[in-house]
OpenMM code with the backbone's topology and positions (N, CA, C; nanometers):
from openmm import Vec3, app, unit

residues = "UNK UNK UNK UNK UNK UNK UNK UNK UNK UNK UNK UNK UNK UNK UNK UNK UNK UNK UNK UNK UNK UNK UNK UNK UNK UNK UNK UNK UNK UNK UNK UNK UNK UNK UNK UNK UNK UNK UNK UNK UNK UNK UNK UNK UNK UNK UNK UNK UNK UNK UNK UNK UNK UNK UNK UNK UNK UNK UNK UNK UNK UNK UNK UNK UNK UNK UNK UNK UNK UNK UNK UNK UNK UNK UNK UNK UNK UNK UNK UNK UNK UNK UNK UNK UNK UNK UNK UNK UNK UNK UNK UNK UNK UNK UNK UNK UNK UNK UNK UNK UNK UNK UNK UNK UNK UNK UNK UNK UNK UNK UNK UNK UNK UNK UNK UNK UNK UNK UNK UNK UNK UNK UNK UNK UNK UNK UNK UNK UNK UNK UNK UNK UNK UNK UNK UNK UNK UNK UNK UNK UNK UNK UNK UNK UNK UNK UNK UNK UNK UNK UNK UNK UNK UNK UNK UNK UNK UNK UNK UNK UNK UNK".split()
positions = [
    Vec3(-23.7897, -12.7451, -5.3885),
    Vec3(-23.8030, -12.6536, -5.2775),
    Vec3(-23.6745, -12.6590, -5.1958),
    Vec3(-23.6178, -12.5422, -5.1432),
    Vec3(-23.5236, -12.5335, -5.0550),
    Vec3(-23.5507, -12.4734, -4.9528),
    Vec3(-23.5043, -12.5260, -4.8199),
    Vec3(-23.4995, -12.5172, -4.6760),
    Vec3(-23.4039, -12.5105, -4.5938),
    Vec3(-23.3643, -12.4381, -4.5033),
    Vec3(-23.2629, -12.4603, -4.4446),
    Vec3(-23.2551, -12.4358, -4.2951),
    Vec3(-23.1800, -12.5130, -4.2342),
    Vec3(-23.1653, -12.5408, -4.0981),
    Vec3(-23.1305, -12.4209, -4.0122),
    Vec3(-23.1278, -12.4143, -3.8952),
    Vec3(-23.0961, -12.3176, -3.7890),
    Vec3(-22.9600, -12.2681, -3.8283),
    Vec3(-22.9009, -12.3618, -3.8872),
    Vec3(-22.7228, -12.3082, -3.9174),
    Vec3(-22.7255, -12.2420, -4.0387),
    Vec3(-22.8340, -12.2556, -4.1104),
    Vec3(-22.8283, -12.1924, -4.2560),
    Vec3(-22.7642, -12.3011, -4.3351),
    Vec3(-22.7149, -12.4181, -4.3258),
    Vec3(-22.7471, -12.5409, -4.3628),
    Vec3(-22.8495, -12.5240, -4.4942),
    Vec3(-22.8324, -12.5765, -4.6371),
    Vec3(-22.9359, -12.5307, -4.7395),
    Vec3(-22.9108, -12.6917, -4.7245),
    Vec3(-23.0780, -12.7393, -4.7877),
    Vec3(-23.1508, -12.8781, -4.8001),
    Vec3(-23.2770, -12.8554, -4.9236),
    Vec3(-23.2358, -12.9607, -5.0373),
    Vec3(-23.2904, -12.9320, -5.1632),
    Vec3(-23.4088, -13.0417, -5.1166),
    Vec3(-23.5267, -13.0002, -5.1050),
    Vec3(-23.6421, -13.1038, -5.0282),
    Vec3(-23.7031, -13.1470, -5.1530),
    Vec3(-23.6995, -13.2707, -5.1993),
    Vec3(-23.7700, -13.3770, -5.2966),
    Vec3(-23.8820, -13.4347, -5.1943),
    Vec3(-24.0046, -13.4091, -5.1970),
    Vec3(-24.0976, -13.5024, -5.1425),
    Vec3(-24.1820, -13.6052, -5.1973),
    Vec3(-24.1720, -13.7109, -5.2176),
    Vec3(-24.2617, -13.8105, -5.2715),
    Vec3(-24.3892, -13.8296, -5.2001),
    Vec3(-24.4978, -13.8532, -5.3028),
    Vec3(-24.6218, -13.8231, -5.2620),
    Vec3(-24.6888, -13.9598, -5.2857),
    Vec3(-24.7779, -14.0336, -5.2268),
    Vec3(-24.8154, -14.1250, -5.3120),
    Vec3(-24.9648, -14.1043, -5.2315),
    Vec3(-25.1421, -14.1398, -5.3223),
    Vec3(-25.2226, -14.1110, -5.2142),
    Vec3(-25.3090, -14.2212, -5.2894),
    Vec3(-25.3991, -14.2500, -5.1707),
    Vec3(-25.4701, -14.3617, -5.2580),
    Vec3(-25.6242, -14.2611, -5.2685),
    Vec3(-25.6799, -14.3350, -5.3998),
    Vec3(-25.7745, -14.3002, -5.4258),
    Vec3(-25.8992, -14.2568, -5.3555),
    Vec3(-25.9443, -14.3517, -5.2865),
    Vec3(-26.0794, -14.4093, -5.2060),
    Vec3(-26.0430, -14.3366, -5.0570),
    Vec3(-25.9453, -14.3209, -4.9904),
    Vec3(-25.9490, -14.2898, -4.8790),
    Vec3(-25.8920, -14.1831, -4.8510),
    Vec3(-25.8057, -14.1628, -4.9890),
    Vec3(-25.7218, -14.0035, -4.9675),
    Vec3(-25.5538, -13.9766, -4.8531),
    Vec3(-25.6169, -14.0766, -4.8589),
    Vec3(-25.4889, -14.1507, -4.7570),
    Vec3(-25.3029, -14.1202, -4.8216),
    Vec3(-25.2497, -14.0548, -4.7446),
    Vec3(-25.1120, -14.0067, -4.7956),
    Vec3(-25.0135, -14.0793, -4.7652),
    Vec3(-24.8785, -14.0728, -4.8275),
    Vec3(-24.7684, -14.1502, -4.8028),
    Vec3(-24.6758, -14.0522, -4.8330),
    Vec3(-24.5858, -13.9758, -4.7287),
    Vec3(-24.5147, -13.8969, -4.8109),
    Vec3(-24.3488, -13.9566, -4.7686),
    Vec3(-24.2392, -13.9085, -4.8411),
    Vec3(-24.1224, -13.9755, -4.8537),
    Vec3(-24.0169, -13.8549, -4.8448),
    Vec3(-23.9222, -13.7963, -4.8151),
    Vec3(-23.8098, -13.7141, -4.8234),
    Vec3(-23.7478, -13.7617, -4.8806),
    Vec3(-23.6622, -13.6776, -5.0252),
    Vec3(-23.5834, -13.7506, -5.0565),
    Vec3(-23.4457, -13.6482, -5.1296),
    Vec3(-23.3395, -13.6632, -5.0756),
    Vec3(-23.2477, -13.5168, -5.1787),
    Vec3(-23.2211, -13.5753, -5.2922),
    Vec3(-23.2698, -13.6847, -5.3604),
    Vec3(-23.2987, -13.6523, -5.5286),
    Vec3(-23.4243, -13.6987, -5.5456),
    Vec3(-23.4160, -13.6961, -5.7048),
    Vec3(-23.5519, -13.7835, -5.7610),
    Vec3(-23.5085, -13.8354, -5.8915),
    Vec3(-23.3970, -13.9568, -5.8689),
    Vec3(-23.3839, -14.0303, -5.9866),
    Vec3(-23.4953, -14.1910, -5.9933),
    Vec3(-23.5082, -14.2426, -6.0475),
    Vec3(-23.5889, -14.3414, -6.0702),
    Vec3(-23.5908, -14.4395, -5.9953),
    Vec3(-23.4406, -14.4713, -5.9678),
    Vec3(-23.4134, -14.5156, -5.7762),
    Vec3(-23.5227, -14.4792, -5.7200),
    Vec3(-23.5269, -14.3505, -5.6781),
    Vec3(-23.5721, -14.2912, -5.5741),
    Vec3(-23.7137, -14.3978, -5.5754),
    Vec3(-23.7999, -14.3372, -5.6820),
    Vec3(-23.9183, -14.3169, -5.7444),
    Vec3(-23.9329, -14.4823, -5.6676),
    Vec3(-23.8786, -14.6143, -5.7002),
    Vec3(-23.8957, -14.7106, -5.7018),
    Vec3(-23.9181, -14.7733, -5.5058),
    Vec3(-23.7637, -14.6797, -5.5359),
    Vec3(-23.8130, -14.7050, -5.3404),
    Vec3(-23.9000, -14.6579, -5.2677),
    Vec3(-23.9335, -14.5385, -5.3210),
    Vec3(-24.0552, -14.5032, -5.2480),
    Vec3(-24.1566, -14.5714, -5.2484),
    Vec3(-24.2024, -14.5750, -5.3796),
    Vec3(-24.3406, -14.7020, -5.4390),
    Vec3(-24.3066, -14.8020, -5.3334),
    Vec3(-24.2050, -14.8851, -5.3145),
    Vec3(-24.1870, -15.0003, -5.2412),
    Vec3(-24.2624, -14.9379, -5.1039),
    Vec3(-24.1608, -14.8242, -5.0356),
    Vec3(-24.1852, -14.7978, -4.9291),
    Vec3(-24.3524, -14.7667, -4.8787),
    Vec3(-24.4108, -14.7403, -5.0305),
    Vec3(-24.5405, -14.6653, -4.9700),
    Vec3(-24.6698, -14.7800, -4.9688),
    Vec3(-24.5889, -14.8979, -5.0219),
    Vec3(-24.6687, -15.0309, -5.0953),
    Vec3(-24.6364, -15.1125, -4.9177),
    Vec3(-24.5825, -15.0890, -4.8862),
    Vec3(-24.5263, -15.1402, -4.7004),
    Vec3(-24.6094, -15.0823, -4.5769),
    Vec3(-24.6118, -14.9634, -4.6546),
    Vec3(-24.7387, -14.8377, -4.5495),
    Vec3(-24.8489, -14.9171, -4.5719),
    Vec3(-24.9059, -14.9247, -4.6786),
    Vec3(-25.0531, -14.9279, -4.7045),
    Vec3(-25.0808, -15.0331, -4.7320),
    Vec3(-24.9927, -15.1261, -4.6848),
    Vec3(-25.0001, -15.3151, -4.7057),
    Vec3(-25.0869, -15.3410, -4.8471),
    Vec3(-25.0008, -15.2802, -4.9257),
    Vec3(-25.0249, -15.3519, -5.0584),
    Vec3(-25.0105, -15.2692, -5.1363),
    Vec3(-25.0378, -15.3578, -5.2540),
    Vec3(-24.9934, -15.2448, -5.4101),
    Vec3(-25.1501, -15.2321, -5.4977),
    Vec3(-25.1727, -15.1361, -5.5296),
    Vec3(-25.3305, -15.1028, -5.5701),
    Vec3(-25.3145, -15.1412, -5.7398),
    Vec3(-25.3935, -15.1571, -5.7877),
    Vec3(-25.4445, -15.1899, -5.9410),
    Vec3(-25.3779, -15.1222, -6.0388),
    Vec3(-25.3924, -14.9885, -5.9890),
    Vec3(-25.3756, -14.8983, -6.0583),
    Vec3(-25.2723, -14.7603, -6.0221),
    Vec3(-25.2014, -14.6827, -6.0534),
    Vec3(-25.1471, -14.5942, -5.9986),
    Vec3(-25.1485, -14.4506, -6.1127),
    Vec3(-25.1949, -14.3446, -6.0754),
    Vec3(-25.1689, -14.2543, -6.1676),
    Vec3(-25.0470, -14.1574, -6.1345),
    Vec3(-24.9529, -14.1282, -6.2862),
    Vec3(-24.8380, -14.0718, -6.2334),
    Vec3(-24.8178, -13.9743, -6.3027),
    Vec3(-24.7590, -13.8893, -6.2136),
    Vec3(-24.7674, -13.7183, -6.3160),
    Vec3(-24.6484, -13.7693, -6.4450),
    Vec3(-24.6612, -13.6406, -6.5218),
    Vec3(-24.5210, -13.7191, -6.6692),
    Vec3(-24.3612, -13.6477, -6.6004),
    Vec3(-24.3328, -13.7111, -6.5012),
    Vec3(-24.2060, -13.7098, -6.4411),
    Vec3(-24.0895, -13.7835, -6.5498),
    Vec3(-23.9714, -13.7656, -6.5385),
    Vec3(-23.8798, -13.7942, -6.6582),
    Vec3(-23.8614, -13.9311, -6.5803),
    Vec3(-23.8816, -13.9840, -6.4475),
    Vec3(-23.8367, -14.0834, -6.4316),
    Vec3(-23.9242, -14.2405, -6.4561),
    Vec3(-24.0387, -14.1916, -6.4919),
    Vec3(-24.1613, -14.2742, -6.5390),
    Vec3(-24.1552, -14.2684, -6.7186),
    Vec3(-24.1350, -14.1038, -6.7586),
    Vec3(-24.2458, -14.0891, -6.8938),
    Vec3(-24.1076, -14.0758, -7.0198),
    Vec3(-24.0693, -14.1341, -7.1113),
    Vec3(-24.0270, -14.0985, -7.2418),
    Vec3(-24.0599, -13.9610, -7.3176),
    Vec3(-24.0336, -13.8754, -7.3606),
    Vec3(-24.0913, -13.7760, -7.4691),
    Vec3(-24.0473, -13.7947, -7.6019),
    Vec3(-24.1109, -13.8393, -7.7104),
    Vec3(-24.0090, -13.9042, -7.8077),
    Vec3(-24.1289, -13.8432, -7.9259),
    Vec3(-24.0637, -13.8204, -8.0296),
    Vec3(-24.1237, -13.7803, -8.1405),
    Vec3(-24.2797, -13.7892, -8.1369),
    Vec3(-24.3048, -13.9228, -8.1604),
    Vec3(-24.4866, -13.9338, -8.1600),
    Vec3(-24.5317, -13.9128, -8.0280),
    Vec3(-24.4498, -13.9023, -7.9079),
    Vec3(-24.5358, -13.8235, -7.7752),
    Vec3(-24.4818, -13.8952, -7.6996),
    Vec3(-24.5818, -13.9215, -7.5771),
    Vec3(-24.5602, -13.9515, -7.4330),
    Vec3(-24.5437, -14.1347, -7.4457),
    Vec3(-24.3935, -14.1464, -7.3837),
    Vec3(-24.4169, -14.3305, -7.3144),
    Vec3(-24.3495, -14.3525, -7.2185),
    Vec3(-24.4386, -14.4896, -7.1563),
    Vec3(-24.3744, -14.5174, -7.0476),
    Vec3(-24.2433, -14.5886, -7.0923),
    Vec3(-24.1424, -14.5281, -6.9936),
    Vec3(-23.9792, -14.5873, -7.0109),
    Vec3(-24.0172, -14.7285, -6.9701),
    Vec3(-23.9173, -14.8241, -6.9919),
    Vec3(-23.9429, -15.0270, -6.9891),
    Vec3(-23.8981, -15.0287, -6.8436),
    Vec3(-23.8082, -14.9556, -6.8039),
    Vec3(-23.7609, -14.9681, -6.6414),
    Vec3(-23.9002, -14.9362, -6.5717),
    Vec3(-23.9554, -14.8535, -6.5583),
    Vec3(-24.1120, -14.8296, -6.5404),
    Vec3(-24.1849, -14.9314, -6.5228),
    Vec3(-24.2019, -14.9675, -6.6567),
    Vec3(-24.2844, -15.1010, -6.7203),
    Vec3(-24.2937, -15.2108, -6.6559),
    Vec3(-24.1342, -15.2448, -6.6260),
    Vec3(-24.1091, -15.3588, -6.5831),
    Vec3(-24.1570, -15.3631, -6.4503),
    Vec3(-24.1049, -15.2458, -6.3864),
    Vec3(-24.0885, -15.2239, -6.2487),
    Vec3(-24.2472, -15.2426, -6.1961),
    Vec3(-24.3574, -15.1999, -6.2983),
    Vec3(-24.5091, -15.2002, -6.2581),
    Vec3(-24.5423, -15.3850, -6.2930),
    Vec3(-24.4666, -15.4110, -6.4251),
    Vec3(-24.5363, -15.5769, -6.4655),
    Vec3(-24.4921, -15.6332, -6.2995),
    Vec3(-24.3521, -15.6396, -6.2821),
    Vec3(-24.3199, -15.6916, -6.1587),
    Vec3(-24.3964, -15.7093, -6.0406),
    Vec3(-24.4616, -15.5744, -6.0034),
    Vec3(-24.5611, -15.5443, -5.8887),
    Vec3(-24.6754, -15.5516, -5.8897),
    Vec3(-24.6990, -15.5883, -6.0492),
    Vec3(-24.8716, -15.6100, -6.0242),
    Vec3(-24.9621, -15.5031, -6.0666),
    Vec3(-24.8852, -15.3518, -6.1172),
    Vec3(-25.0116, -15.2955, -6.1117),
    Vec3(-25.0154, -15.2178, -6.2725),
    Vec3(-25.1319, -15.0904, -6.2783),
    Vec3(-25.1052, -15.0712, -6.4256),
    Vec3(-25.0700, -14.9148, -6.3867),
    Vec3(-24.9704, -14.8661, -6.5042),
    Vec3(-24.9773, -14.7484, -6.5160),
    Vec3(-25.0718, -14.6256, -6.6030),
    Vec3(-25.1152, -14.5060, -6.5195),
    Vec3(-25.1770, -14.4461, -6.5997),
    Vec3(-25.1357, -14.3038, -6.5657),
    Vec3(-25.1213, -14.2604, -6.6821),
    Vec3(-25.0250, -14.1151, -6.7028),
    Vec3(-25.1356, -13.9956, -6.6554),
    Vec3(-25.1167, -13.9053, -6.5911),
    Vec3(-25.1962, -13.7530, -6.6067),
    Vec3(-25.1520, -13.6965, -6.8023),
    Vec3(-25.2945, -13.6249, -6.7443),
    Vec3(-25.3164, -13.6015, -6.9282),
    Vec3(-25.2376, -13.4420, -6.8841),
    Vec3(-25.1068, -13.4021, -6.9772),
    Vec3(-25.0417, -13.2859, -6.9714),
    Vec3(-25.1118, -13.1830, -6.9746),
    Vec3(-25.1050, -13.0437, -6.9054),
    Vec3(-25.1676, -12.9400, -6.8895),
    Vec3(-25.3223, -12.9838, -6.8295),
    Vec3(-25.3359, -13.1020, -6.7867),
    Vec3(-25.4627, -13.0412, -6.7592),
    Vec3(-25.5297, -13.1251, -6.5895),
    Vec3(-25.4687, -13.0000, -6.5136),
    Vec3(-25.4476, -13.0356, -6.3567),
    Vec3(-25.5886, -13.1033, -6.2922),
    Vec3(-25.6835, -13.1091, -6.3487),
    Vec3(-25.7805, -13.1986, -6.2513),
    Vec3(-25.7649, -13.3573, -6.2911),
    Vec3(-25.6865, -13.3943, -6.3746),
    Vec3(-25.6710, -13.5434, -6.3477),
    Vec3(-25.5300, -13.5831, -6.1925),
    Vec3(-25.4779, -13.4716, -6.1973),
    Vec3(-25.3935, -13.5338, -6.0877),
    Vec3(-25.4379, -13.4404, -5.9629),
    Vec3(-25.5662, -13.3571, -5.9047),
    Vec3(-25.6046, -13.3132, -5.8181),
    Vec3(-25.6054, -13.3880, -5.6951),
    Vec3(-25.6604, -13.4618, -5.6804),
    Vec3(-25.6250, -13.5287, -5.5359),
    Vec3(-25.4848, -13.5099, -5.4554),
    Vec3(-25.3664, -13.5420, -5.5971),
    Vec3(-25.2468, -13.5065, -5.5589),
    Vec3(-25.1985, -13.3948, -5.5465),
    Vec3(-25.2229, -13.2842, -5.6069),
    Vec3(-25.2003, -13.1610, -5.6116),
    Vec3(-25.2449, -13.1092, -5.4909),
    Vec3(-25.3628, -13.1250, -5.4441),
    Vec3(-25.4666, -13.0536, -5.3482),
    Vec3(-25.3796, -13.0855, -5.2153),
    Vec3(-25.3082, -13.2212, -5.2015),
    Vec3(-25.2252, -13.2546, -5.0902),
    Vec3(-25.0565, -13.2236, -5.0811),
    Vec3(-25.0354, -13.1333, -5.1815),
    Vec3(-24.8901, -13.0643, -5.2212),
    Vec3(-24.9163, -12.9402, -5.1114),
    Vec3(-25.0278, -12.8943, -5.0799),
    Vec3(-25.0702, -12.7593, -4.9793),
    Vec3(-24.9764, -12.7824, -4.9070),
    Vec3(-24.9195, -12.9297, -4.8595),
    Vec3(-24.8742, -12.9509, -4.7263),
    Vec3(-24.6899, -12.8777, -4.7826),
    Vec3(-24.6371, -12.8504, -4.8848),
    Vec3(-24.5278, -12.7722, -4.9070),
    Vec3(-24.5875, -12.6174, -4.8317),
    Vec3(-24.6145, -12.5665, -4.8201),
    Vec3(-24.6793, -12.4756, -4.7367),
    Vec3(-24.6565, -12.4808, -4.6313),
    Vec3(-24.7236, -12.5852, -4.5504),
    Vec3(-24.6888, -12.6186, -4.4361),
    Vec3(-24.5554, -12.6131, -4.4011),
    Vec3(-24.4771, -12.7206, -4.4861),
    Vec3(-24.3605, -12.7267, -4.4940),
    Vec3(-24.2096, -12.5858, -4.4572),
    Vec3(-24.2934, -12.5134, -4.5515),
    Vec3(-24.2265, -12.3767, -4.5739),
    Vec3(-24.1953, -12.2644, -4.4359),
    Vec3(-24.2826, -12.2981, -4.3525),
    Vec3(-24.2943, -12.2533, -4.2346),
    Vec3(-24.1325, -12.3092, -4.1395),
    Vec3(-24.0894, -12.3765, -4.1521),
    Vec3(-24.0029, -12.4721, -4.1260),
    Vec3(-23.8939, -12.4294, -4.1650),
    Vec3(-23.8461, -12.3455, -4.2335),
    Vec3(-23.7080, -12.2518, -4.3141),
    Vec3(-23.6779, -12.2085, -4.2043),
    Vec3(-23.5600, -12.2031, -4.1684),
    Vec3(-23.4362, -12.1900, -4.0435),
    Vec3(-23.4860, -12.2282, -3.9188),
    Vec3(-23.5838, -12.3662, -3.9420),
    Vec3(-23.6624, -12.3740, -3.7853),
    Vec3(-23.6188, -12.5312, -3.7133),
    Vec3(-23.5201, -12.5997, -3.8129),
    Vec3(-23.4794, -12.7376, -3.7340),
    Vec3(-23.3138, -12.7395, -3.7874),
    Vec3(-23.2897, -12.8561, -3.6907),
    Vec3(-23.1478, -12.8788, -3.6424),
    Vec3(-23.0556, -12.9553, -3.7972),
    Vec3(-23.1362, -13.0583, -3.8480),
    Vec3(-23.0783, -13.1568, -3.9251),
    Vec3(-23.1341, -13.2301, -4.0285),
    Vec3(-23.1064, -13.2998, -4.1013),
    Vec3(-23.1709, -13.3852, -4.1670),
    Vec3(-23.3140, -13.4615, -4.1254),
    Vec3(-23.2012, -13.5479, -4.0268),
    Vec3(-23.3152, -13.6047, -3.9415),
    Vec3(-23.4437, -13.5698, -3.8992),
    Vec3(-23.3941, -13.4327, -3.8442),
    Vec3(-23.4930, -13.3075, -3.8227),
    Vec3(-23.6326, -13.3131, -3.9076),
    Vec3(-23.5838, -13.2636, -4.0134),
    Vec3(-23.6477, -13.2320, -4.1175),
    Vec3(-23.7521, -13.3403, -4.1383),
    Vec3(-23.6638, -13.4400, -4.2020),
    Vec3(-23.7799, -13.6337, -4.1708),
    Vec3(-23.8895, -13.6054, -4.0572),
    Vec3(-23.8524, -13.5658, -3.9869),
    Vec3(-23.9669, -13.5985, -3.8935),
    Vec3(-24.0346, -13.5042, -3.8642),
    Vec3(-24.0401, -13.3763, -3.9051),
    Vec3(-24.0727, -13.2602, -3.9277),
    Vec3(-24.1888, -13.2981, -4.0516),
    Vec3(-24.1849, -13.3730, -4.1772),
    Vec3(-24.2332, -13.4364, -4.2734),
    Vec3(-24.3381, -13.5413, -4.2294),
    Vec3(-24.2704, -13.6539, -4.1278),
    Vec3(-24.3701, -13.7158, -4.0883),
    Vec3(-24.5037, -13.6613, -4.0230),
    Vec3(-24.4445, -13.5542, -3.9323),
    Vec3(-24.5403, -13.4736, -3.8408),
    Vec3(-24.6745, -13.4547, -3.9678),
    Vec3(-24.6325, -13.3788, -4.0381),
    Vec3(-24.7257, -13.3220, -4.1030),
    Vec3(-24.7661, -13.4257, -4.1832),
    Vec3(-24.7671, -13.5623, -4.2427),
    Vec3(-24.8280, -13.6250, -4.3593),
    Vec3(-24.9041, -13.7266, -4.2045),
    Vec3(-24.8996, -13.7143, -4.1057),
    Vec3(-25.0006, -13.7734, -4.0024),
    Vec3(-25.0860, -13.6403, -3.9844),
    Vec3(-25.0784, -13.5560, -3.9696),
    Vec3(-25.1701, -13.4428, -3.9447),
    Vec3(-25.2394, -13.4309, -4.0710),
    Vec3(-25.1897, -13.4437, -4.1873),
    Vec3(-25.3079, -13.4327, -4.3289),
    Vec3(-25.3781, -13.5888, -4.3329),
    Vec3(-25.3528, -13.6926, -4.2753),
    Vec3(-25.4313, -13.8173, -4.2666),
    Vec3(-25.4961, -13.7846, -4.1654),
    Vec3(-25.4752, -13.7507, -4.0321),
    Vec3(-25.5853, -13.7167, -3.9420),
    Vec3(-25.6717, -13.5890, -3.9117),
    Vec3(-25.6924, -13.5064, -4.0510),
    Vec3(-25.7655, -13.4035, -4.0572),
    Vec3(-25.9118, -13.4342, -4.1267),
    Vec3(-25.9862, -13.3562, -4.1628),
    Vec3(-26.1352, -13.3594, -4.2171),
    Vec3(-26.0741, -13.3055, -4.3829),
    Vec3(-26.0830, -13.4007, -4.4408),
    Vec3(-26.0270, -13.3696, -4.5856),
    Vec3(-26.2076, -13.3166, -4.6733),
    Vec3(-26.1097, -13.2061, -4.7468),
    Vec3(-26.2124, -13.1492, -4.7816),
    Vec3(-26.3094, -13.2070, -4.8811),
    Vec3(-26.2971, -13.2909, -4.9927),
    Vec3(-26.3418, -13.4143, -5.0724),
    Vec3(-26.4503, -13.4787, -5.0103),
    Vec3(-26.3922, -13.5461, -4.9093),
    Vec3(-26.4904, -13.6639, -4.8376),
    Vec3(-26.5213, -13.6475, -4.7004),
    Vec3(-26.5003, -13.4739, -4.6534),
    Vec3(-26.5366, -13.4588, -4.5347),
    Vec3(-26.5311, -13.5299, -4.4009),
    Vec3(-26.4433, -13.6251, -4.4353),
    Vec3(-26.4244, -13.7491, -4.3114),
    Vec3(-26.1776, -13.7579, -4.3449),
    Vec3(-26.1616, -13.7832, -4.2291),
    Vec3(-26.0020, -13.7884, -4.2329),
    Vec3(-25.9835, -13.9084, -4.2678),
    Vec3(-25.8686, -13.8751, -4.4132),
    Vec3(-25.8330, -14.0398, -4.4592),
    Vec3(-25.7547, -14.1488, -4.3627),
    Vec3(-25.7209, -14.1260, -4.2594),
    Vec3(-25.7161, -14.2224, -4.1939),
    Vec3(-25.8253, -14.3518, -4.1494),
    Vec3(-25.9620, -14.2367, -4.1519),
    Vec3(-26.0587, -14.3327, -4.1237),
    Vec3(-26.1159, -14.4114, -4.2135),
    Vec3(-26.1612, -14.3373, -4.3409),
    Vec3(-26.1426, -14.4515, -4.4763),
    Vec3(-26.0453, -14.5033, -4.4833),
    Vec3(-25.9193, -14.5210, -4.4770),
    Vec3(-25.8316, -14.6168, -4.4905),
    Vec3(-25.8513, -14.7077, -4.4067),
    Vec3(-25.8359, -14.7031, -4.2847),
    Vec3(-25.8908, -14.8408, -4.1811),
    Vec3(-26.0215, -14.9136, -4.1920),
    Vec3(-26.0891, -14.8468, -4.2400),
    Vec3(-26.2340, -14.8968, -4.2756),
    Vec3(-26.2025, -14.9929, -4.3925),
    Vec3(-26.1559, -14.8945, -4.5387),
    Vec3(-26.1160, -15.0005, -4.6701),
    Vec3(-26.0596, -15.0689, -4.5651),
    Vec3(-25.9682, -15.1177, -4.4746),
    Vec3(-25.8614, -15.2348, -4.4627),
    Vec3(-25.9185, -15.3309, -4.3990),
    Vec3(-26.0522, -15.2746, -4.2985),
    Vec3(-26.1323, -15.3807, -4.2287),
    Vec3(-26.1962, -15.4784, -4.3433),
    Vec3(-26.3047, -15.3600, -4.4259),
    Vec3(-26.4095, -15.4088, -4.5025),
    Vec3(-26.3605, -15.3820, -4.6636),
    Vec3(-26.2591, -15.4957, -4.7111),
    Vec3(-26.2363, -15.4640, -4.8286),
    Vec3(-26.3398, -15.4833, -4.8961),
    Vec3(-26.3542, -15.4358, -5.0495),
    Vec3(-26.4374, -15.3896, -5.1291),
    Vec3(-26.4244, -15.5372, -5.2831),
] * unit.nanometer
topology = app.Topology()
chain = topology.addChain("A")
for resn in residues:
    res = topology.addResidue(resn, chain)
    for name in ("N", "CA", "C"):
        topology.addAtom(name, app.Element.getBySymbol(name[0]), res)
């Protein structure tokens, strides 16, 4: 997606998404690329948000996670490692077929939001916090799933773990 500032300033917007399961709870990240770097710091960053790293993580088949190699889909070893390291397991969305990664998708609306925002801030910086605004406004809304705002399942999971 591209955006651009009051000056006409063009900004190639990479947003990292990360949401947890149970509470719906979002983590979103700005980023002007998306090399595997990225991918890693974010995970870190979003594993810092949500004081901890979950079991499991499902990840769309992004080139910076997935191999495409003759007999099909694998996870790259930088990946691998990067998950043995942290503890958790990887599990791929099944290609073409968008209700395994819905939760995540359903919270991409917020590019929408986003879009509104084309020639409407000053800077980078801007923008970041223009991003934050909105991934606190989709945690403190009535999500349509669980009819309750993932902020409040999330504090709840964090009181009364499971």
């Amino acid at each position: 997606m591209k955006l651009h500032s009051k000056s006409g300033e063009e900004f190639v917007v990479n947003v990292f998404n990360y949401k947890l399961g149970y509470s719906r709870y979002c983590y979103f990240e700005y980023r002007q690329s998306k090399t595997q770097q990225d991918i890693f710091e974010c995970l870190i960053n979003a594993f810092k948000t949500t004081g901890g790293v979950p079991q499991k993580i499902l990840f769309d088949n992004m080139k910076s996670v997935v191999d495409i190699t003759e007999s099909g889909r694998k996870i790259n070893n930088k990946m691998k490692a990067f998950a043995a390291d942290f503890g958790f397991k990887i599990k791929l969305c099944k290609p073409r077929h968008s209700y395994t990664k819905g939760k995540v998708d359903s919270a991409n609306k917020f590019l929408n939001w986003l879009l509104a925002y084309d020639y409407a801030f000053e800077n980078e910086e801007e923008l970041k916090d223009i991003i934050r605004r909105i991934n606190k406004k989709v945690n403190t809304q009535l999500n349509q799933a669980t009819n309750v705002p993932p902020l409040l399942l999330f504090q709840k999971k964090s009181i009364y773990p499971t």
